[in-house]
C-alpha atoms as one frame of an Amber mdcrd trajectory, in Angstrom:
protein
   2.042  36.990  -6.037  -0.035  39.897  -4.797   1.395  42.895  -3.257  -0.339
  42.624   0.866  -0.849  45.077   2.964  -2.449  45.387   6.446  -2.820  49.425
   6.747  -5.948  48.580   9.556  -3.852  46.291  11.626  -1.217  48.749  11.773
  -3.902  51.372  13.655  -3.407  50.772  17.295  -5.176  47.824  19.728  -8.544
  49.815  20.110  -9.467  48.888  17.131  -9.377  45.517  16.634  -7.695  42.012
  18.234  -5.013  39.797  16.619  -7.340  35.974  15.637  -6.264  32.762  15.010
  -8.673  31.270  12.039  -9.494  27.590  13.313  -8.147  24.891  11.215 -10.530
  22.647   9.727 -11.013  18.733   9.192 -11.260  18.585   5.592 -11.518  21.815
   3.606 -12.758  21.587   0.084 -13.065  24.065  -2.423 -16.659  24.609  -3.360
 -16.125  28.001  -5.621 -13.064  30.066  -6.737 -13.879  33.051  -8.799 -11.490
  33.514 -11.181 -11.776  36.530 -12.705 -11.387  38.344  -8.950  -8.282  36.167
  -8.222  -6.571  37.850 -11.144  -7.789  40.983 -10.626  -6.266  40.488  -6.900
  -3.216  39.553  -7.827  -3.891  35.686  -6.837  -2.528  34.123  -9.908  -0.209
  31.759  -8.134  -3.194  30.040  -6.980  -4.391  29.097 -10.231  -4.788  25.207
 -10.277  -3.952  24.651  -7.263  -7.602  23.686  -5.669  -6.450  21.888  -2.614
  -4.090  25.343  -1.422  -6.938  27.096  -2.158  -9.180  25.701   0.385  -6.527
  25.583   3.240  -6.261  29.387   2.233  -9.467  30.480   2.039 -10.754  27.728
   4.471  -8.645  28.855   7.807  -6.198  26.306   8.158  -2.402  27.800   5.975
  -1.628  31.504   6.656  -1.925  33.555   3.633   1.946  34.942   3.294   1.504
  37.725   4.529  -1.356  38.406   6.067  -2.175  39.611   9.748  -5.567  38.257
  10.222  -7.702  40.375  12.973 -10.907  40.589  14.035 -12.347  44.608  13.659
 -13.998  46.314  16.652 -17.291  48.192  15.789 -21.005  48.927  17.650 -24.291
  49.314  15.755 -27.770  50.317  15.966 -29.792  46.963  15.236 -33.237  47.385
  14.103 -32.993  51.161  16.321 -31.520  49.882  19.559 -27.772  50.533  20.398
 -25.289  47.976  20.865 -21.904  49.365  22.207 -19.793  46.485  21.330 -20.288
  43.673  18.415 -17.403  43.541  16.585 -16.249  40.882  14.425 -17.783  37.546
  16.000 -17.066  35.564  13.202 -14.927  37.158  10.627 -11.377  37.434  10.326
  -9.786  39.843   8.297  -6.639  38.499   6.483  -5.327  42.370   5.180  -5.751
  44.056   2.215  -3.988  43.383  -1.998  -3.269  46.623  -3.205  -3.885  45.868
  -6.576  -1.609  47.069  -9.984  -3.936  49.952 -10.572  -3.199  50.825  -6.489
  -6.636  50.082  -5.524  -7.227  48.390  -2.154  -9.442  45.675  -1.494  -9.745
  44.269   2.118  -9.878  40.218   2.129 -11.834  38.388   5.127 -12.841  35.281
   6.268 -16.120  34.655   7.341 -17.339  31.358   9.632 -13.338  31.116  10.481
 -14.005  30.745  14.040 -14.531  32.189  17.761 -12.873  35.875  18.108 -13.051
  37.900  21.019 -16.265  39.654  19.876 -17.846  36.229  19.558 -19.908  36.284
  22.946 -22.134  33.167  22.811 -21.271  32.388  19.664 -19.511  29.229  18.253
 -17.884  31.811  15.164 -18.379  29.678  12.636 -21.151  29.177   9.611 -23.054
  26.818   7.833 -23.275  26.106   4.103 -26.560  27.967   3.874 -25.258  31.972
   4.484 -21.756  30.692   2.872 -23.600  30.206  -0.863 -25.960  32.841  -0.822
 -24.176  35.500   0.278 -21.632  33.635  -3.309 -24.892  33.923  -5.339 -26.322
  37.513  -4.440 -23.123  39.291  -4.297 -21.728  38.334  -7.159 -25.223  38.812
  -8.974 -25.208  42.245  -7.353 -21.946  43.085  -8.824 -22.868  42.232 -12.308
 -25.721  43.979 -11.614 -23.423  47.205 -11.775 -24.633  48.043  -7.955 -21.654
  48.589  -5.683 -21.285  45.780  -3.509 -18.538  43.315  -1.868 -17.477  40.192
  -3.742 -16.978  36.601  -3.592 -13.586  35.026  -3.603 -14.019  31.529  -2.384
 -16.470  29.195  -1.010 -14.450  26.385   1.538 -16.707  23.150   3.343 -14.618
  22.362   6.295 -15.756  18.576   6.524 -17.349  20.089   9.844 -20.626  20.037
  11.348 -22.624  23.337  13.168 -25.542  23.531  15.434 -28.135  25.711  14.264
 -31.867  24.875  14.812 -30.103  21.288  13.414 -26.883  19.477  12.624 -25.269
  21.397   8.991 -22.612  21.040   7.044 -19.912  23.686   7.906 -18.414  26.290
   5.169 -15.834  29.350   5.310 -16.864  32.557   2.592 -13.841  34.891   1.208
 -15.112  38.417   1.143 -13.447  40.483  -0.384 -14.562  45.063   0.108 -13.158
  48.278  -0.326 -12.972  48.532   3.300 -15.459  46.829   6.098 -15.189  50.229
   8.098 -18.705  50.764   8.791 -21.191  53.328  10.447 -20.780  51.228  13.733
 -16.775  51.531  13.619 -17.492  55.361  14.290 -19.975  54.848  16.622 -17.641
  52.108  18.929 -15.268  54.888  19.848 -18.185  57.694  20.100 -20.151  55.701
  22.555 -16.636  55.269  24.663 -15.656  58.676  24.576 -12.869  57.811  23.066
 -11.970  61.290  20.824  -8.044  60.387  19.500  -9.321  56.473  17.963 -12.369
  58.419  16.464 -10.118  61.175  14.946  -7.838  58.380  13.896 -10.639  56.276
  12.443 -11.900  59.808  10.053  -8.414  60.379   9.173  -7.626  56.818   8.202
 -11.393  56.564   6.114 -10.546  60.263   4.463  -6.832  58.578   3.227  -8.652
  55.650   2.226 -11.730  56.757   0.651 -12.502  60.212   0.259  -9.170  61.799
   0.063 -10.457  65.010  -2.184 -11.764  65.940   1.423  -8.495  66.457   2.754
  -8.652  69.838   0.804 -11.251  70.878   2.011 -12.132  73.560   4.891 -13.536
  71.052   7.103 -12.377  67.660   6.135 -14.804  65.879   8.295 -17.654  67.389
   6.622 -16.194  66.611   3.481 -16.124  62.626   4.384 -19.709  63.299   5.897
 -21.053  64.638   2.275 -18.888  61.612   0.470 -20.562  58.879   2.875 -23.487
  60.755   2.188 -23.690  60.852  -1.642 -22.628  57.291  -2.608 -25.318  56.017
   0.095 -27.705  57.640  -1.886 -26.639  56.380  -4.600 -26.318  53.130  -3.053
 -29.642  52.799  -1.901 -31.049  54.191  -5.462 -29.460  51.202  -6.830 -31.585
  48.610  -4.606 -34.893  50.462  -5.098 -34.541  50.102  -8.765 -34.216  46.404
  -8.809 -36.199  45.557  -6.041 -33.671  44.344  -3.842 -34.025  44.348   0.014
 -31.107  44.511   2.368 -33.149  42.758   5.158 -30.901  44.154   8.216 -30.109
  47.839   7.326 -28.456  48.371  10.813 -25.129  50.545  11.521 -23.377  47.744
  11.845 -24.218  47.096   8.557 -23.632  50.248   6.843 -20.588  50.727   4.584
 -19.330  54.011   4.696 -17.184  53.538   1.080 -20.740  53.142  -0.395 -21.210
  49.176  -1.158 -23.427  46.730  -0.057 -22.246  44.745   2.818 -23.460  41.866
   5.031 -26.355  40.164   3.042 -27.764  38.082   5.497 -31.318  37.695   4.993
 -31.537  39.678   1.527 -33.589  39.207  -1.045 -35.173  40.332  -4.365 -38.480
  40.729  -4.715 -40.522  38.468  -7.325 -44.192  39.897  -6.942 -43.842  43.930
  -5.691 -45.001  45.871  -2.817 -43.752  48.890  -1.363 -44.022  47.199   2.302
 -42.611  43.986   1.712 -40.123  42.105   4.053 -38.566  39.093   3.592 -36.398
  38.807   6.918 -37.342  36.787   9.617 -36.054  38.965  12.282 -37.644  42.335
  10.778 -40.735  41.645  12.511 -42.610  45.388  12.565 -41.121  46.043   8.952
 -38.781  48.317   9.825 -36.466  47.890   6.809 -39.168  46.913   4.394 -38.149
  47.667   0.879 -40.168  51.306   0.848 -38.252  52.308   4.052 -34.593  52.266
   2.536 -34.450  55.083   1.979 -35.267  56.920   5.170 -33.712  54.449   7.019
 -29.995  55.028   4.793 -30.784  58.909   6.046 -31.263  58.007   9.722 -28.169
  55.747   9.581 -26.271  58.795   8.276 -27.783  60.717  10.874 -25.933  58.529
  13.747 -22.650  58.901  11.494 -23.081  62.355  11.925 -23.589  62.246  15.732
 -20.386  60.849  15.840 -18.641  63.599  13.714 -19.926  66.241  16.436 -17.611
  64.637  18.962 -14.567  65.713  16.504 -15.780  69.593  16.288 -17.790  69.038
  13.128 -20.172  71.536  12.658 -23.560  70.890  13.424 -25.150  72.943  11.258
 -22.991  71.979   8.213 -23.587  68.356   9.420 -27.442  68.844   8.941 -26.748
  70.563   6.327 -25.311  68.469   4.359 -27.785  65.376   6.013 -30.581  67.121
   4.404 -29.069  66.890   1.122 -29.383  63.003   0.910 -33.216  63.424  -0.725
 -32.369  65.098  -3.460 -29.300  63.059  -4.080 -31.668  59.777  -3.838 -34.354
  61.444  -5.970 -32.135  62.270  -8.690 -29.946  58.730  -8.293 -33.004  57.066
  -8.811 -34.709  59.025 -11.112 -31.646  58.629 -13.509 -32.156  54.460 -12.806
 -35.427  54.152 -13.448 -36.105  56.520 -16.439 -33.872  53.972 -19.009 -35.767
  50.981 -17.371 -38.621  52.634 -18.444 -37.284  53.230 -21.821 -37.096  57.390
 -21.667 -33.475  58.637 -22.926 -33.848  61.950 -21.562 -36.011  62.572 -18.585
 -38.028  65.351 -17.619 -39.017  66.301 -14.487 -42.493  65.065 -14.895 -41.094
  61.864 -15.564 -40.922  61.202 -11.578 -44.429  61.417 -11.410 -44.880  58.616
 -14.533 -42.041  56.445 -12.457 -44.349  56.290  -9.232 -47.443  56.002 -11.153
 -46.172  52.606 -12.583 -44.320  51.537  -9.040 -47.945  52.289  -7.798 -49.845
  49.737 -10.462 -46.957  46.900  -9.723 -48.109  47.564  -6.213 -51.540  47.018
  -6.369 -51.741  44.549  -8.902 -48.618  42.525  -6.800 -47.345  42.151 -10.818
 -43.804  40.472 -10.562 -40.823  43.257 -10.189 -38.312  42.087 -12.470 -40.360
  41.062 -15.496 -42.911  43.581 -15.539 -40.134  45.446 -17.287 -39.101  42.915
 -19.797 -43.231  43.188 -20.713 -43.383  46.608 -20.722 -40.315  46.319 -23.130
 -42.903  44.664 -25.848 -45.443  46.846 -25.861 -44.270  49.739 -27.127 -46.315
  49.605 -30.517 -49.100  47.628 -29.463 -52.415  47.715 -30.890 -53.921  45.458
 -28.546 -55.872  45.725 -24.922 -53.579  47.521 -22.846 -51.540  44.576 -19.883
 -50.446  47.382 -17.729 -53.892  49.031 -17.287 -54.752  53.090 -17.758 -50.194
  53.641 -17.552 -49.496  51.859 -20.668 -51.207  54.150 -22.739 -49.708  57.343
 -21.519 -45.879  55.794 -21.030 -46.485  54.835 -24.884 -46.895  57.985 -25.800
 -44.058  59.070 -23.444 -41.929  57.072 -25.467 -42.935  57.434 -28.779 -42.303
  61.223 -28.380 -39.139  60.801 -28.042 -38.350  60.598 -32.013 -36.684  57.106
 -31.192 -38.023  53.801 -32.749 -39.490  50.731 -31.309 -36.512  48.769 -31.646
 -34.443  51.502 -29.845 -36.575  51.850 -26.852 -36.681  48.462 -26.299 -32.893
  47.774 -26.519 -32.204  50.216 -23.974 -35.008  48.888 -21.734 -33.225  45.611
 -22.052 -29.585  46.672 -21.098 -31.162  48.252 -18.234 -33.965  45.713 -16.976
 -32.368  42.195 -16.304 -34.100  38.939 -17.340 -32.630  37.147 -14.319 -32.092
  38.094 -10.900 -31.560  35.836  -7.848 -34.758  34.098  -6.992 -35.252  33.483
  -3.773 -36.814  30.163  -4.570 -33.730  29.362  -6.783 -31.239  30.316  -4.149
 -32.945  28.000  -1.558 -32.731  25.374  -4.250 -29.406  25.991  -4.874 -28.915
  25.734  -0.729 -31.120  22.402  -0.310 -29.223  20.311  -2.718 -25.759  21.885
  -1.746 -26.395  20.600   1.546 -27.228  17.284   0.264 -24.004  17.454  -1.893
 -25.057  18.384  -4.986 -23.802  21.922  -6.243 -25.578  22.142 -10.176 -27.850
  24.226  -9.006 -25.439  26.557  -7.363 -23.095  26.802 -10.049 -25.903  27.278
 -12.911 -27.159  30.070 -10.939 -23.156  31.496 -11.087 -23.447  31.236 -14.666
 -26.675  32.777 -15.641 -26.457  35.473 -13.194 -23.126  36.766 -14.781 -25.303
  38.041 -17.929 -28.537  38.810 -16.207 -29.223  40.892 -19.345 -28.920  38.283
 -21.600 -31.530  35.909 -23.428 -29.973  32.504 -22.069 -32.417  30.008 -23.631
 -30.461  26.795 -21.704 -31.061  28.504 -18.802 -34.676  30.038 -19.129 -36.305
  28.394 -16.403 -34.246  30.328 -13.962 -35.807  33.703 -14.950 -39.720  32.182
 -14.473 -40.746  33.610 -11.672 -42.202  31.048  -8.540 -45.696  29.624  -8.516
 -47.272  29.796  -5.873 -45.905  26.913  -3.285 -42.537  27.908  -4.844 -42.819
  31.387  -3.041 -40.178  32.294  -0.285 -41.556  34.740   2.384 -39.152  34.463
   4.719 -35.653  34.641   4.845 -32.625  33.910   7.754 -29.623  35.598   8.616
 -28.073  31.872   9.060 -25.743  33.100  12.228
């Protein structure tokens, strides 16, 4: 059985509140992954389908476990919130796994916590199977991200803008403290839980800053560099977080909280697929900036434990070039170059530019440009395809070699949004082939997968999703 741990319900009361998940009617286990559950040490679960869903549906205790909901504020879409919290999550503890990493596993849609407000705390099928499908695409994606353990229906109905089928999701992170944790105990003025909080994210995450000078700098440049790196990652495959808030930021560096995310079929640098992101502040363009200015209110909290301010901005100003270079080294293979030069940025924005104005689909614009690396006929990709051919073919690599490494690099399938709200429609109507194709397929995006090509055509027209929910 797996060795369990709950380090973050040890820290004292401030930081969280001891939750009940609510049993459920009928809880049946819609997806199980595996390949996790071994990696987590879960092995005694193994065939056992209807422990599984009591589990990972709310209604046996995992031996064990200490389930709590965390406490944490957040800046949503720029305005302050001093207290969210956990208003539908509970967080069972953490597997320290045989290689002694720890992995925190939580509940979400397990019911009303004290951070609920309004809320009923629970979720519908809807957010339950995306957040399965794009995390777990993410992941083999090689992007840092949380995972999917389990999807549970309860045999329960929520009230949304209708009557849905209920559904509990197993998340399982490195950690869910996030840029709003800080912030909660900055905004009170409460100095010891903030020092505690740094201390406890150093030990668990950046513990090469304990050696250093000013250890809070050091987890400041840490947070800092895998953000960047982070954010890189999304740019390059034209994914969009949707709700970039504190709240939502990860300071170990994955992605968190999908919500209303979304890849983008046919690209622009302004494009937002969220329905509550109504002036565009986190369209796919503004990652970036936004990543810094969320890292900017991490910092603001770091003052309050004697940080420098100087070093702070410092190091703050370094997140540009760590993007630039992050995503120069991700999109220089995807264009086929092995070693890039420094002019190679400008060749990388001149193509992002042409995708842009001609609205040319993200994802397979690269599988095409794959093709025509020798060709002698009219140019698809306008005036750039002529001068990124003969970028390439100076490189004293063949055809054939240019266009495998395009192809490790540039998937073939990503999670379309029409696809995903496929998979959701007939899910609700109980029918999960959609869903579980889209598991398959997505876990060699890479991949020619000829049974399976219709789910790298990108939509027509009427097919097209422009907006997207959060589904709370």
């Amino acid at each position: 059985m797996m060795n369990f741990d709950n380090s973050y319900a040890a820290l004292p009361g401030a930081f969280h509140a001891t939750v009940s998940p609510e049993k459920v009617r009928a809880p049946e286990l819609l997806a199980w992954n595996e390949a996790l559950a071994r990696e987590l040490g879960l092995d005694a679960f193994e065939g056992d389908t209807s422990k599984i869903a009591r589990v990972f549906g709310g209604s046996e205790a995992l031996a064990g476990s200490h389930p709590i909901s965390m406490a944490y504020a957040g800046h949503q879409f720029g305005h302050f919130v001093p207290r969210l919290g956990d208003g539908r999550a509970a967080l069972l503890g953490e597997v320290v796994t045989a290689s002694g990493q720890r992995y925190d596993i939580q509940l979400k849609g397990s019911g009303r916590t004290p951070f609920s407000r309004a809320g009923d705390g629970k979720s519908w099928l809807g957010p339950v199977l995306r957040e399965y499908i794009l995390s777990e695409a993410m992941h083999r994606l090689g992007v840092p991200t949380t995972r999917a353990l389990a999807a549970v229906a309860t045999g329960e109905t929520v009230v949304r803008e209708s009557v849905l089928p209920g559904a509990v999701f197993t998340r399982v992170a490195a950690s869910h403290l996030r840029v709003g944790t800080f912030q909660y105990f900055a905004a009170r003025g409460d100095t010891a839980s903030l020092k505690t909080l740094a201390d406890y994210a150093i030990d668990r995450h950046y513990p090469e800053a304990r050696d250093e000078p000013e250890p809070y700098i050091g987890l400041f440049r840490g947070v800092i560099e895998r953000q960047a790196k982070l954010v890189a990652h999304w740019m390059s495959i034209g994914f969009i977080h949707g709700v970039m808030n504190t709240d939502n930021t990860a300071i170990s560096g994955e992605t968190i909280d999908y919500g209303p995310a979304a890849y983008m079929d046919e690209f622009r640098f302004d494009k937002v697929f969220s329905s509550i992101d109504q002036y565009g502040r986190y369209a796919y363009g503004n990652q970036p900036s936004i990543a810094q200015w969320n890292l900017a209110r991490l910092a603001d909290t770091l003052l309050s434990l004697d940080a420098s301010k100087d070093a702070l901005e410092s190091v703050l100003a370094e997140f540009s070039d760590h993007y630039e270079a992050h995503f120069i080294a991700l999109m220089a293979p995807k264009l086929g170059l092995f070693d890039p030069q420094s002019s190679d940025a400008d060749l990388i924005v001149e193509w992002l530019e042409y995708l842009n104005e001609k609205a040319h689909d993200f994802t397979l614009s690269f599988r095409g440009l794959a093709s025509r690396i020798d060709a002698v006929d009219e140019a698809q990709f306008g005036a750039f395809e002529s001068k990124w051919r003969e970028r390439v073919t100076n490189q004293g690599k063949t055809p054939a070699e240019v266009a495998e490494l395009m192809n490790s690099v540039n998937p073939l399938f990503i999670p379309r949004n029409h696809r995903v709200e496929q998979a959701i429609d007939e899910a609700v109507h109980g029918d999960l082939t959609v869903f579980h194709a889209m598991n398959t397929v997505l876990a060699q995006p890479y991949t020619e997968q000829p049974e399976f090509a219709d789910y790298a055509v990108a939509p027509l027209e009427r097919e097209r999703v422009s907006r997207t929910f959060c589904g709370t």
